[in-house]
C-alpha positions as CSV (number, residue, x, y, z in Angstrom):
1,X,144.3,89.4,95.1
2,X,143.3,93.3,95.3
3,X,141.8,93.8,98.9
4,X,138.8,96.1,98.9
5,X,138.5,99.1,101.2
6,X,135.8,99.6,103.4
7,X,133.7,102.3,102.3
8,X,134.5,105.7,103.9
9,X,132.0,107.0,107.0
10,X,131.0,109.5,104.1
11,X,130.1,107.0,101.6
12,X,128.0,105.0,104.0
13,X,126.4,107.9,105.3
14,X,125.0,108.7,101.7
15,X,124.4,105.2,101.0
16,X,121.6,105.0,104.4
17,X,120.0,108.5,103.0
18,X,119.2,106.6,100.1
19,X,118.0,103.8,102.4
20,X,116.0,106.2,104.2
21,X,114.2,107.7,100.9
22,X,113.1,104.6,100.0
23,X,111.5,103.9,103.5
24,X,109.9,107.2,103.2
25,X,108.3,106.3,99.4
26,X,106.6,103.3,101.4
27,X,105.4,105.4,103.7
28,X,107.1,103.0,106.4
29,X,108.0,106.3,108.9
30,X,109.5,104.6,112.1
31,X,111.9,102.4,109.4
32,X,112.8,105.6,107.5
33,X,113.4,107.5,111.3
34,X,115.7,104.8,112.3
35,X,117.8,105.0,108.7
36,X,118.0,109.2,109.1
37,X,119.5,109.1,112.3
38,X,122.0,106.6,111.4
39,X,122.6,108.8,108.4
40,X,123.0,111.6,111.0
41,X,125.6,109.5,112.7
42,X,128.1,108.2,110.2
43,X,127.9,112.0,109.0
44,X,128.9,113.7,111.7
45,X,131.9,111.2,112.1
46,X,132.7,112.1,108.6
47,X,133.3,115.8,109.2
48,X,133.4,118.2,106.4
49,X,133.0,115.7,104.0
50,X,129.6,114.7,104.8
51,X,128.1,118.1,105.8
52,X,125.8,117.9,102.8
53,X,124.7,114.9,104.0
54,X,124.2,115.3,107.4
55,X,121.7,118.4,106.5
56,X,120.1,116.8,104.1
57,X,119.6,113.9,106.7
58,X,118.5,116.3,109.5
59,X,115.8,118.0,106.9
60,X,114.7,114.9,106.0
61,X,114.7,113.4,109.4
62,X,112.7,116.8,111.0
63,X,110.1,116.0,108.0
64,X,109.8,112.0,109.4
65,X,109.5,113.0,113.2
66,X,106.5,115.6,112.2
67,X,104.6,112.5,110.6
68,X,105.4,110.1,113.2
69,X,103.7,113.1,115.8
70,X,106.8,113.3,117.7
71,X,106.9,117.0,117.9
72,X,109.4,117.7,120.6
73,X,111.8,115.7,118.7
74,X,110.8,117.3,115.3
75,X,111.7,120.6,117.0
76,X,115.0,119.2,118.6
77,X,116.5,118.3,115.1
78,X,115.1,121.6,113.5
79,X,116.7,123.6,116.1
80,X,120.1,121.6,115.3
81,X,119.7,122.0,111.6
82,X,119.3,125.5,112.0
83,X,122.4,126.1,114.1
84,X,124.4,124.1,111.7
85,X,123.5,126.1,108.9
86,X,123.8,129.8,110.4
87,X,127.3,128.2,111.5
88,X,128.7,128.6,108.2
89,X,126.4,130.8,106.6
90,X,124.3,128.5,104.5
91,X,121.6,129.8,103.7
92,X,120.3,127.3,101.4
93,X,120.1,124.6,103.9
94,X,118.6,127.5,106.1
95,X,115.6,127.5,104.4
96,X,115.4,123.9,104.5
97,X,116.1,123.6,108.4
98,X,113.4,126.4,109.1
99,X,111.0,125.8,106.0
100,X,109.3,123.4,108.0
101,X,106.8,121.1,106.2
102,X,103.1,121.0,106.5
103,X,103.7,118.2,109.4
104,X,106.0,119.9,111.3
105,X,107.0,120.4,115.2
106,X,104.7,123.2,114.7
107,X,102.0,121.9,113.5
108,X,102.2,118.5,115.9
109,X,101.4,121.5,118.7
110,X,98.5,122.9,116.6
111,X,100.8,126.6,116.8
112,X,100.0,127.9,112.8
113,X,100.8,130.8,113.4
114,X,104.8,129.6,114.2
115,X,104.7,127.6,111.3
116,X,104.0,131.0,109.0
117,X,106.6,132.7,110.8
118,X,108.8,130.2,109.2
119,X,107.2,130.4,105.8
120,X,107.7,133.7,106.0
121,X,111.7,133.4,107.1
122,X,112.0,131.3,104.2
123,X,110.5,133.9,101.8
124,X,112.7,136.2,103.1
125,X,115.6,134.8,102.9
126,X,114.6,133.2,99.5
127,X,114.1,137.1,98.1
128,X,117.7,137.9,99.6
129,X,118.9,134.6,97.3
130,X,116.8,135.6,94.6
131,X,114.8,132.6,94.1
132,X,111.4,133.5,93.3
133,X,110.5,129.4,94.1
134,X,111.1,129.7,97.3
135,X,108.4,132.8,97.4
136,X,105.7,130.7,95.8
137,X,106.4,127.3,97.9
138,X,105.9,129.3,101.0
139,X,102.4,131.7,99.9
140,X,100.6,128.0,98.5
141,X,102.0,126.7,102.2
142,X,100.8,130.1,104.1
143,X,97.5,129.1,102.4
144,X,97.2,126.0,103.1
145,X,97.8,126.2,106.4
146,X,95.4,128.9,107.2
147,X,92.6,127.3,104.9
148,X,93.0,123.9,107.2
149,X,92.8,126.6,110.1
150,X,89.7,128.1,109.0
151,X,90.8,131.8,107.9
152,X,89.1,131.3,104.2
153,X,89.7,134.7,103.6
154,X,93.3,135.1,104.3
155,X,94.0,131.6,102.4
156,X,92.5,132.9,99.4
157,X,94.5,136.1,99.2
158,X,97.8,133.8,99.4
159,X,96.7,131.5,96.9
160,X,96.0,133.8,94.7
161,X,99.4,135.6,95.1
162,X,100.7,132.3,94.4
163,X,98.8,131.6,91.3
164,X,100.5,134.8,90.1
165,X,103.7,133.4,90.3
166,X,102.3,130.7,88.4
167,X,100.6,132.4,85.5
168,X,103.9,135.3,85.0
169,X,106.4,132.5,85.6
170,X,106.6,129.2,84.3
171,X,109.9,128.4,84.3
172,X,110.2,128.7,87.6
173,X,106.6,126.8,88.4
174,X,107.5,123.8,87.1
175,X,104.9,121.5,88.8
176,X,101.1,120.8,88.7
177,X,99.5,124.0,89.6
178,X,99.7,123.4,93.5
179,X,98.1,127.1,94.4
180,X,94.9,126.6,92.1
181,X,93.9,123.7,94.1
182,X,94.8,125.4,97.3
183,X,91.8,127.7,95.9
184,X,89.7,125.3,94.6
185,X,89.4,123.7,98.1
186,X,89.5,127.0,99.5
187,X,86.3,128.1,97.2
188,X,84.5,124.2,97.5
189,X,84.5,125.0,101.7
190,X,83.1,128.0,101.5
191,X,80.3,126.9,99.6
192,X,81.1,129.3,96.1
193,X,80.5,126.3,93.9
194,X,81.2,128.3,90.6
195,X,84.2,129.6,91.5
196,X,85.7,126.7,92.8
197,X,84.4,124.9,89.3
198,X,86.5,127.3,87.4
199,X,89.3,126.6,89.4
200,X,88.6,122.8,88.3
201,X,88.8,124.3,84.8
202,X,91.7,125.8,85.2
203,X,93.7,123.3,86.9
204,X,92.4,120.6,83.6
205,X,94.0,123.3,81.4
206,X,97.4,123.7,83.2
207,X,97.6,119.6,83.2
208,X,97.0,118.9,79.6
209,X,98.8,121.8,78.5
210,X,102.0,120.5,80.8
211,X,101.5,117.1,79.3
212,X,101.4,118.3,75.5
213,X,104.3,119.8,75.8
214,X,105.9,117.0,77.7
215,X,106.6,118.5,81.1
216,X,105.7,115.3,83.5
217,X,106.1,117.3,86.6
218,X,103.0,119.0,85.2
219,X,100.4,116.1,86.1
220,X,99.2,115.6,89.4
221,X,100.8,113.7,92.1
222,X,98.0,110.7,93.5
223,X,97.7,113.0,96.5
224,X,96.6,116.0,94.3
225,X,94.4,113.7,92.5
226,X,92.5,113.1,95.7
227,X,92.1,116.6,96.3
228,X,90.6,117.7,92.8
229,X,88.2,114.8,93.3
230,X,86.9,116.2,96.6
231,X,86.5,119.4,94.8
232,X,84.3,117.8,92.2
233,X,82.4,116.0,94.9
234,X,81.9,119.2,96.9
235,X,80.2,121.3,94.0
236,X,78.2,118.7,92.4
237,X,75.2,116.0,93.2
238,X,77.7,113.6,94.0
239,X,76.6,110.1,95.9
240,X,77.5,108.4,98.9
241,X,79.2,105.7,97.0
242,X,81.3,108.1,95.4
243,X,82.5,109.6,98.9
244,X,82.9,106.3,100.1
245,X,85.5,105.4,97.9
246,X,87.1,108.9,97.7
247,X,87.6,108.0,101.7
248,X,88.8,105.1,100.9
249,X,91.4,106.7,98.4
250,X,92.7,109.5,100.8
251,X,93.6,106.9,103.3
252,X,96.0,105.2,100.6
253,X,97.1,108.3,98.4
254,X,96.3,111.4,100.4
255,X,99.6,112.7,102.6
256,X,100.0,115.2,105.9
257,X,96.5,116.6,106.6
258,X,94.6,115.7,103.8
259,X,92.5,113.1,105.0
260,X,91.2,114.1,107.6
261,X,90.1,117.4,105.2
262,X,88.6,114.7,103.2
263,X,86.3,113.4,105.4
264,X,85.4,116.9,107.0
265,X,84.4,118.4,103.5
266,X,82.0,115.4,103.0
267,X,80.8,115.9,105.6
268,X,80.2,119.7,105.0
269,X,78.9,118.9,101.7
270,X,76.2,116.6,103.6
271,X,75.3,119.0,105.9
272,X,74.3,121.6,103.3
273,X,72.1,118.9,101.9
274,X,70.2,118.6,104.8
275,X,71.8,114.9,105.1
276,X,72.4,114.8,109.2
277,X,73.5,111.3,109.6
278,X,75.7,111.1,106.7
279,X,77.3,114.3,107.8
280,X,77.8,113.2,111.4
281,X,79.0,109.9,110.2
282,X,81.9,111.7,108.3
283,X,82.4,114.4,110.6
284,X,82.9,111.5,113.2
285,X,85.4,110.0,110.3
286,X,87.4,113.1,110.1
287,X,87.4,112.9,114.2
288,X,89.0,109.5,114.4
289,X,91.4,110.6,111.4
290,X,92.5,113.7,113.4
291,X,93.4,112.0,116.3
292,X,96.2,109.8,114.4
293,X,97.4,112.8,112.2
294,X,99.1,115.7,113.3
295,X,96.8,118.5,112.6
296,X,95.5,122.5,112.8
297,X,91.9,121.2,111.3
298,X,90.4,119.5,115.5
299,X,88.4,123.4,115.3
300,X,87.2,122.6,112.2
301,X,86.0,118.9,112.7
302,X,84.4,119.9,115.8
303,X,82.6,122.6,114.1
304,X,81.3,120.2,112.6
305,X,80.9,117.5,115.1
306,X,78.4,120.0,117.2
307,X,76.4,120.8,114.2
308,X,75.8,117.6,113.7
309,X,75.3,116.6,117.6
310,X,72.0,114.8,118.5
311,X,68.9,117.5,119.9
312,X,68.1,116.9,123.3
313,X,65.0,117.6,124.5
């Protein structure tokens, strides 16, 4: 009778990563927390073996923590991924440890302008590597983050540099056209309804043409889907029903900051209309949603908020 051997501390490590990715796909963050760091454990006993592993674990874990608002610990693991990496020169995993994600330690403190520093590193090192992906991951991310923050201008230069990336290379952009509806939503805030309809355009175009020629990374994710609806809300006559369900949408499909920028632009598109309840009411939305999301978009809401306030007399 042949006697099985117990899986190696490497082999189980890899096996709970895969436990842990699955968690994350449900969205079930605390479950896919507790999976990472056992990951992180039976890695580290591994040794060399597991290194992989254990970075990709640490990544993934730093990502988790940022969700789940628990900043300091988001920045305890980054720090450690960091020092792992520069401790044997890996600068892939590098970019990883300090690329952080849209929900990151950073971001949990409200500090954006840490979280482009780190962008920016990752450019850097990413032009040192010579991978031009890394480049337009991190101007898309530069803009989104200082679009949420209220810098229109600047987001729109760095989307645009982006976008460039996407029109002169497409074998390396091989995704929906992520920087075109950075601007879009950039262009919908500020009110510049044409341009921001063009951008709709546009991003239509790049989808079908993806799909035609069978590239399924070209469509939109769910969450993107969201976003392109809020565009088309924002620069039309849209109704209240039709906000009403795209709220209800964003809080199933939308990820990281989006819903809460749901919320906020309805309620900047009612406000333009002359619509004060309806704007407070969603204003007051984005509010609630803000205080459960780690965020850089509390000036914005309460921009809003005050604009919206009840006259005293």
């Amino acid at each position: 009778m042949l006697v099985q051997a117990a899986p190696s501390s490497a082999l189980r490590a890899r096996l709970v990563l895969g436990k842990a990715r699955a968690l994350i796909r449900k969205d079930d963050w605390a479950e896919a927390s507790v999976a990472l760091a056992e990951a992180v454990r039976l890695a580290e006993t591994a040794g060399d073996e597991a290194y992989e592993t254990l970075m990709i674990s640490l990544v993934m874990l730093l990502a988790v923590l940022g969700v789940m608002g628990r900043a300091e610990d988001a920045e305890r693991i980054a720090r450690r991924a960091v020092a792992l990496s520069q401790e044997r020169g890996d600068q892939l995993h590098l970019i990883r440890g300090r690329g952080q994600p849209p929900h990151g330690p950073d971001i949990a403190r409200h500090e954006v302008a840490g979280a482009i520093e780190d962008q920016q590193t990752v450019m850097r090192i990413g032009r040192e590597l010579g991978m031009l992906v890394t480049e337009y991951v991190g101007e898309y991310e530069i803009a989104t983050l200082l679009y949420q923050d209220g810098d229109l201008e600047a987001a729109a230069q760095h989307a645009r540099r982006a976008m460039a990336i996407e029109d002169r290379h497409p074998d390396v952009v091989r995704s929906a056209p992520v920087a075109t509806v950075v601007l879009a939503r950039v262009h919908a805030y500020a009110g510049e309804v044409e341009e921001a309809r063009n951008m709709l355009r546009r991003i239509e175009s790049a989808v079908q043409a993806a799909l035609a020629e069978g590239q399924a990374s070209g469509a939109l994710t769910p969450s993107q889907e969201v976003l392109v609806s809020m565009v088309d809300l924002a620069t039309r006559e849209s109704t209240t029903a039709e906000w009403q369900a795209l709220l209800e949408r964003s809080g199933r499909d939308s990820i990281e900051q989006e819903p809460i920028e749901v919320a906020d632009l309805y309620g900047t598109w009612a406000l333009r209309r002359g619509r004060i309840e309806e704007a407070r009411r969603a204003f007051e939305e984005a509010s609630a949603r803000a205080s459960r999301i780690p965020n850089v978009m509390e000036a914005r809401v309460r921009k809003g908020l005050l604009a919206t306030a009840p006259r005293t007399t």
